[in-house]
ROLONU-176081 format. One record per residue (C-alpha): residue in one letter; x, y, z. Coordinates in steps of 0.2 Angstrom, whole numbers, plus 5000, padded with zeros to 4 digits. Example, Ala and Ser with C-alpha at 12.3 -4.5 7.8 and 13.67 -1.06 7.14 Angstrom:
2
   residu     px     py     pz
        a   5062   4978   5039
        s   5068   4995   5036
This chain:
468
   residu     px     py     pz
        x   4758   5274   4962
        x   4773   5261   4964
        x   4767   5245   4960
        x   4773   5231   4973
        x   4785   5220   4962
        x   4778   5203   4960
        x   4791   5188   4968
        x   4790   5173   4958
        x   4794   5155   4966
        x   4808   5149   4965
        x   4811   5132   4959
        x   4816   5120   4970
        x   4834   5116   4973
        x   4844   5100   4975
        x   4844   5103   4994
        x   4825   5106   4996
        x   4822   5092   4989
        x   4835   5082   4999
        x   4826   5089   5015
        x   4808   5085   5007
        x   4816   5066   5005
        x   4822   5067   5024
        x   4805   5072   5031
        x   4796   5058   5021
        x   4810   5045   5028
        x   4806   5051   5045
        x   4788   5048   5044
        x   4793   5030   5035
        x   4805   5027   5050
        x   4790   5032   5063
        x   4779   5018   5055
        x   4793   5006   5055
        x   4796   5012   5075
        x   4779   5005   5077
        x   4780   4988   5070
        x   4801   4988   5078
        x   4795   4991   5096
        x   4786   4973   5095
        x   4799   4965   5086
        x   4814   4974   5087
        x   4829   4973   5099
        x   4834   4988   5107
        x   4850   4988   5097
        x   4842   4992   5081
        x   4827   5002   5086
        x   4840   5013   5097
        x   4851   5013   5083
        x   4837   5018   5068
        x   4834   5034   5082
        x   4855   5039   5081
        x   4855   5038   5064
        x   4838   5047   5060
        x   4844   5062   5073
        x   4859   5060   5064
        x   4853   5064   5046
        x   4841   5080   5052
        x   4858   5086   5061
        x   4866   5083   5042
        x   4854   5092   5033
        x   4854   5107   5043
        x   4873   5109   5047
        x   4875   5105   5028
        x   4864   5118   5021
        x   4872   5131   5035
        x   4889   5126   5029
        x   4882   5130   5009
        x   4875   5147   5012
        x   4895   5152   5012
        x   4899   5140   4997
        x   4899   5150   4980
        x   4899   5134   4968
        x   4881   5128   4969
        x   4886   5107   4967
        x   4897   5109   4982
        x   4884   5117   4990
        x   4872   5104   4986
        x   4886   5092   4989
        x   4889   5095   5008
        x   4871   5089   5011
        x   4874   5074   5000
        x   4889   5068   5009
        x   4883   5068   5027
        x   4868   5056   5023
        x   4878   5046   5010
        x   4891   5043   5025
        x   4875   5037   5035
        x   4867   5026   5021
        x   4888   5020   5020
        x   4887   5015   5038
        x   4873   5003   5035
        x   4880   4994   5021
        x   4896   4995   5034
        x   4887   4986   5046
        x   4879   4973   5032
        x   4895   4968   5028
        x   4904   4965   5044
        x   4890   4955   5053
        x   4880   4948   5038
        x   4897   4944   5024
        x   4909   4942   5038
        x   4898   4936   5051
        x   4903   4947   5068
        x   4924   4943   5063
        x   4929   4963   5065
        x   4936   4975   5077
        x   4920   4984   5079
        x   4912   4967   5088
        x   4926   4969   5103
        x   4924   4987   5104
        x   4906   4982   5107
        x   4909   4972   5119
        x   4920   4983   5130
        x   4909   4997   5128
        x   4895   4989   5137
        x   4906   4987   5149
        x   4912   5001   5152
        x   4897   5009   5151
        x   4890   5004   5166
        x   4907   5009   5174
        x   4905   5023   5171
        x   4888   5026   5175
        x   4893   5020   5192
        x   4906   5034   5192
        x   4923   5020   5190
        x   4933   5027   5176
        x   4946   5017   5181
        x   4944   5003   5175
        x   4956   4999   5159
        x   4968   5008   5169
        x   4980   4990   5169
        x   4980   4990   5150
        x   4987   4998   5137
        x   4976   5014   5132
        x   4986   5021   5117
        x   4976   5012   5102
        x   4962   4999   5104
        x   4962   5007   5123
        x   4955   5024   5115
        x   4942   5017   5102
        x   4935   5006   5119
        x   4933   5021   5129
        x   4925   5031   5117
        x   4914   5016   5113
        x   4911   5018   5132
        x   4905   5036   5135
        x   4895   5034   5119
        x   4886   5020   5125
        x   4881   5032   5140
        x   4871   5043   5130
        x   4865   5032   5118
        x   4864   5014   5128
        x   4871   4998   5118
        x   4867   5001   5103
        x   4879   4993   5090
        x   4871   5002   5075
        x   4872   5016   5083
        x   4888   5016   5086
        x   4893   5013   5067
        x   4882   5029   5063
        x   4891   5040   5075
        x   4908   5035   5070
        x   4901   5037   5051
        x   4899   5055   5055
        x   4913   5060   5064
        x   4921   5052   5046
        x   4913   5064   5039
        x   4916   5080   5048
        x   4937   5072   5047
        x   4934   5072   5026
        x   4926   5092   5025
        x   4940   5098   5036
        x   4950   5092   5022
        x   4943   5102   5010
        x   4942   5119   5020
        x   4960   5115   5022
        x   4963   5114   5002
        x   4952   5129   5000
        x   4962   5138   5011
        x   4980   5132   5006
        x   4975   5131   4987
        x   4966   5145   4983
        x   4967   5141   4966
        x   4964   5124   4965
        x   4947   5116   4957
        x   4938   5115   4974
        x   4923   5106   4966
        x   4934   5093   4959
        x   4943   5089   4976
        x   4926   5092   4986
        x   4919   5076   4974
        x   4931   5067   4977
        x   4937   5067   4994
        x   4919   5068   5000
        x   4913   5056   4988
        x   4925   5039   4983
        x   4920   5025   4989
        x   4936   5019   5001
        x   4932   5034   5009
        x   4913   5035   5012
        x   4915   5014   5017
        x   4931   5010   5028
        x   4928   5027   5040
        x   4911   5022   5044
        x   4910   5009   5058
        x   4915   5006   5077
        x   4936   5008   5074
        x   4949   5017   5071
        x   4946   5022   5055
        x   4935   5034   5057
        x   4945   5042   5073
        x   4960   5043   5061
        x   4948   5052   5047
        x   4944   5064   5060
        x   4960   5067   5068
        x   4970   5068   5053
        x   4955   5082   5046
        x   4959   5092   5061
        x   4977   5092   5057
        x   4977   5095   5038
        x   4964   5112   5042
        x   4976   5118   5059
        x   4991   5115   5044
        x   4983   5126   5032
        x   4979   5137   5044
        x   4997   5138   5050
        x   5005   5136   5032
        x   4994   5151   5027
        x   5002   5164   5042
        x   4989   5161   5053
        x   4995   5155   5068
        x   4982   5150   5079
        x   4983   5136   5067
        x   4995   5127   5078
        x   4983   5126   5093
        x   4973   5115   5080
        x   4986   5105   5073
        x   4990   5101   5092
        x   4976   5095   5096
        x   4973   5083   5079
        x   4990   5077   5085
        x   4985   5073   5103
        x   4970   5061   5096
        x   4983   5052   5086
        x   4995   5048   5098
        x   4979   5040   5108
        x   4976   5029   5093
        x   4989   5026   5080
        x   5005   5036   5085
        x   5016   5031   5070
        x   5002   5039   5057
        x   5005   5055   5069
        x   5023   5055   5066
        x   5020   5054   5049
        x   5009   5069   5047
        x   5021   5080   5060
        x   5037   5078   5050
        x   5028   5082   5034
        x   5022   5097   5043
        x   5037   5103   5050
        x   5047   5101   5032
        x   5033   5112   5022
        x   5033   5123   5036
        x   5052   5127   5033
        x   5050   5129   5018
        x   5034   5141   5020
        x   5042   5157   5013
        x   5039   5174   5025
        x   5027   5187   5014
        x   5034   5204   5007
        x   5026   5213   5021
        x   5033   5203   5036
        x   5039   5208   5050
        x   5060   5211   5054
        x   5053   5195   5070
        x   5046   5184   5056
        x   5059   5171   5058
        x   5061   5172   5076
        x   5043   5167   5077
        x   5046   5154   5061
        x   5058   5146   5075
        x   5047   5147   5088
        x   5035   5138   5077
        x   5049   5125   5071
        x   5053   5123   5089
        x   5035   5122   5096
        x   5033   5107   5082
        x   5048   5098   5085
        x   5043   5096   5105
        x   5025   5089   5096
        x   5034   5077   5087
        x   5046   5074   5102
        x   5028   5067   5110
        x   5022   5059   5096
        x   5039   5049   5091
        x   5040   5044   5111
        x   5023   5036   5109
        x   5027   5027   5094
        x   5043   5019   5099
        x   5033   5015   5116
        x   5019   5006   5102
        x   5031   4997   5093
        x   5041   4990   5105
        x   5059   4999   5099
        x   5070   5004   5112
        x   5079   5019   5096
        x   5076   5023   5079
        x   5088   5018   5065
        x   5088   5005   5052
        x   5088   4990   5061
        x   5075   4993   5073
        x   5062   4999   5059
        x   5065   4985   5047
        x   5064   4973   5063
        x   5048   4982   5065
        x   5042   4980   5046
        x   5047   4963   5046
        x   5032   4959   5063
        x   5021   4968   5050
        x   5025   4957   5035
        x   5022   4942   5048
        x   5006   4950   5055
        x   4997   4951   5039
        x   5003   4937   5027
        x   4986   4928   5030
        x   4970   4924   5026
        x   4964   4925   5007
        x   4970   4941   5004
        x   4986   4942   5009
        x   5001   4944   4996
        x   5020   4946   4993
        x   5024   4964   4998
        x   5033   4977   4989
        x   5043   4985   5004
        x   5057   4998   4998
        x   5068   4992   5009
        x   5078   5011   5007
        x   5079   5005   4991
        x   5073   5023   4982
        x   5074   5017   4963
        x   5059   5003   4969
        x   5050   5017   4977
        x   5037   5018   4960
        x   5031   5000   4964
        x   5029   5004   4982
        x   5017   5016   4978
        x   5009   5008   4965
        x   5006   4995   4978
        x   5000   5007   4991
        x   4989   5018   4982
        x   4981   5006   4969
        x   4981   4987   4972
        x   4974   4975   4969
        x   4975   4975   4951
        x   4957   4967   4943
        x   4968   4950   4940
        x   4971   4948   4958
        x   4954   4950   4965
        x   4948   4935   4974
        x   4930   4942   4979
        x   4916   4955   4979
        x   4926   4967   4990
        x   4942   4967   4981
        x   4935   4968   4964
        x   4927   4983   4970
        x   4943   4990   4979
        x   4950   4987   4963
        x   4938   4994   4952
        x   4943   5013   4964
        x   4963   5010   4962
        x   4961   5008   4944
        x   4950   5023   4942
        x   4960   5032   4952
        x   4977   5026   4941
        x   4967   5033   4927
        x   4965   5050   4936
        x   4982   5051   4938
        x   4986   5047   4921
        x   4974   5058   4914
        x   4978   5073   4925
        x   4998   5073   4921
        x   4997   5091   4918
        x   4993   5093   4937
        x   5003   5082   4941
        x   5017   5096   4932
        x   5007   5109   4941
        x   5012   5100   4959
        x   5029   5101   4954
        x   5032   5118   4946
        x   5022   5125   4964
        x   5033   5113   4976
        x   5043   5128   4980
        x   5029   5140   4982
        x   5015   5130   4991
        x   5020   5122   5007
        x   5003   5112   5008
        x   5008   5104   4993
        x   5025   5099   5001
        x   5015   5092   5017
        x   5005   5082   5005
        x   5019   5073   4996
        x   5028   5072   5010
        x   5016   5063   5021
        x   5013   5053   5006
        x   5029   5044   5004
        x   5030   5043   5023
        x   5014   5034   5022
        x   5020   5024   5007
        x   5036   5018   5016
        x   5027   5016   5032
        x   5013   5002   5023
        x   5023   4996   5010
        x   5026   4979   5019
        x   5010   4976   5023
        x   5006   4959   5014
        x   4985   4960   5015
        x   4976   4968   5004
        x   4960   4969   5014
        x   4970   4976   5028
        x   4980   4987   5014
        x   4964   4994   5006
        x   4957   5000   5023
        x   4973   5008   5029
        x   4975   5018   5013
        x   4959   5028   5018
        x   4973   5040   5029
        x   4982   5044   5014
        x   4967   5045   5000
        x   4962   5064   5005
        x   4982   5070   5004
        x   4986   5062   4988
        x   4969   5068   4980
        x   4977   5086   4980
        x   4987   5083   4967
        x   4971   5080   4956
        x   4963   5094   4963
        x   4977   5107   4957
        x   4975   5116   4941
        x   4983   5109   4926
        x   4999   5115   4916
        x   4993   5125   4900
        x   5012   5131   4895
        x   5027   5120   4888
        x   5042   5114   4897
        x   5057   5120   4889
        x   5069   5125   4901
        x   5072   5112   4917
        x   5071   5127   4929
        x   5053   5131   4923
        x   5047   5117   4929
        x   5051   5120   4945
        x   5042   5136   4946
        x   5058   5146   4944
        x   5060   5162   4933
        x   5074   5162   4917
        x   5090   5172   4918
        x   5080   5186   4908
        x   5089   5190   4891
        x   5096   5206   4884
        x   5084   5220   4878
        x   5093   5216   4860
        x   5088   5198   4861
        x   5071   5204   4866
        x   5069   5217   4850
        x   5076   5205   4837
        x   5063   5192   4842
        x   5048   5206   4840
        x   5055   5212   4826
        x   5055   5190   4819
């Protein structure tokens, strides 16, 4: 007879155990609802309820989301990152209205939603209609119809924004998987799901965390589109309507980064005799996109055209804007000066330097940039790879496109608190180029470099060197 093969157990996994942890803090959190309902306002007790159904949410969309991973860290790392955004949210919240005492954005936003809130509930949805809705407009209606649902709660609010952070940061790195299929997908997955600036600024009641999202939506509906796929413009559509309610100029930036890699996206062998008709349609559906998003800008910034006076007029209201308080600093604006570009970036992507950190937050924020300078000096040989597959991968175009838009863009700011939390919608596009695989060859000929193939040499070339 065939004996019945006997199924050992399985040790636990990292995720199981995660959920073990979950279901214990629920249980903590039900006795601590006991003791809050006595002492407790409704903020916090509402807010403790959001982020509870908020991390059982996590747990089981992160472990449907790993059953399709291969790697078994990023697997475990999409249920780390959902709760490690929630935990982020409260340190978020510690520091706004413990460090800095209320003095944020998120504290407005509060304010209006309430208000709105019960507008709506009374079925008036018109109520903001006499000001302007493109920006702080958007983040105060959302604030609204959240507070619907879930009633005042500030708390709350920070852990709902967290998470939409969240789902912004893994559309990124479906994006990479899909437009660099052979890039180290652990290593990006780590580290746009897990650095700091990233987990912190894109996890309270703002903008941030809109702009994580949005931008996520447009970098997957890229790939999608970049990869011949073109129900990928629908996507990138729509990531590109939410940025034009909240920080058009950020859209602009990511539509003509898309545009250029997609003319440079090269047709495959097997195409079509129409695949450049339908590349122009594409082109041409694009440009009307940025046609929107441009007309929102200039709308935002007050310029009636866009050439060289009006955008350095426009720099120079920034430089006034944010020259102030403790943190603010001389500014490195390029000034379409291309040979100071490398200290624009540098100020960008990696200040403040230790020496200029004046506090708790910006030795931390410069603690990351050096770390991440390092990175970058460490990983040189993907910094090659970037450059030898520039002709061949249009995702990496849109990336170092976008990022010297950006760097131009933010290069006058003159605050490095207001620096460091704007640099959160550049982070996930500039740790591609860490992500790619490294060089292993040696550079001799200039065209290599790039990715392009050698004037092959004569077969007698060939045989006396096999013969040596």
């Amino acid at each position: 007879m065939a004996t019945a093969a006997v199924r050992l157990p399985r040790r636990p996994t990292i995720v199981q155990a995660l959920a073990t942890a979950l279901v214990a803090a629920v249980g903590l959190a039900a006795w601590a609802f006991a003791w809050a309902m006595e002492h407790a306002t409704y903020d916090t007790v509402a807010g403790v309820y959001v982020g509870i159904v908020l991390g059982i949410a996590s747990v089981v969309c992160g472990r449907a989301l790993a059953r399709r991973e291969t790697d078994r860290v990023v697997a475990a790392l999409l249920v780390i990152a959902p709760l490690a955004k929630l935990v982020t949210a409260i340190a978020r919240f510690g520091v706004t209205f413990v460090l800095y005492d209320g003095s944020a954005d998120a504290g407005i936003y509060h304010h209006h939603g309430i208000r709105l809130a019960q507008l709506y509930e009374q079925g008036i949805f018109n109520a903001d209609l006499e000001q302007p809705f493109v920006g702080s407009g958007a983040i105060r209606a959302l604030a609204g119809l959240l507070y619907t649902v879930t009633g005042p709660t500030l708390l709350g609010a920070f852990f709902v924004f967290s998470w939409i952070g969240f789902w912004g940061l893994y559309l990124f790195y479906r994006a990479f998987v899909m437009a660099v299929p052979d890039g180290d997908r652990r290593r990006y997955a780590i580290l746009v799901l897990l650095l700091p600036s990233l987990l912190f600024w894109p996890s309270s009641l703002g903008k941030e965390a809109v702009m994580t999202f949005s931008l996520g939506v447009v970098a997957y509906g890229s790939a999608r589109l970049l990869t011949h796929r073109p129900r990928g413009l629908l996507v990138v559509v729509t990531g590109l309507a939410i940025m034009v309610a909240v920080r058009p100029h950020v859209g602009a930036m990511a539509a003509v980064a898309l545009i250029g890699a997609y003319a440079s996206r090269r047709s495959p062998k097997s195409a079509s005799l129409t695949a450049p008709l339908a590349k122009l349609v594409g082109l041409t559906l694009l440009g009307v996109a940025l046609l929107v998003v441009v007309t929102q800008t200039r709308d935002l910034l007050g310029i009636d055209r866009f050439n060289r006076d009006a955008l350095e007029a426009a720099r120079s209201e920034v430089v006034e804007r944010t020259d102030e308080a403790g943190s603010a600093f001389k500014p490195s604006a390029t000034d379409f000066r291309p040979l100071k570009f490398h200290v624009a970036i540098t100020s960008v992507l990696f200040r403040p330097f230790p020496w200029e950190s004046d506090n708790a937050q910006a030795a931390v924020a410069s603690l990351e940039g050096v770390s991440l300078m390092a990175l970058f000096v460490l990983g040189w040989r993907r910094l090659v790879t970037a450059v030898r597959t520039v002709l061949r991968s249009p995702y990496v175009v849109m990336c170092l496109t976008y990022t010297v838009l950006f760097t131009y863009g933010f290069s006058s700011f003159a605050n490095f608190g207001i620096l460091t939390r704007q640099r959160v919608q550049v982070l996930p596009f500039v740790l591609v180029l860490l992500a790619l695989p490294p060089y292993r060859g040696r550079v001799r000929d200039p065209r290599a470099l790039l990715g392009v193939d050698a004037p092959a040499r004569s077969t007698a070339s060939h045989l006396d060197r096999q013969a040596r």
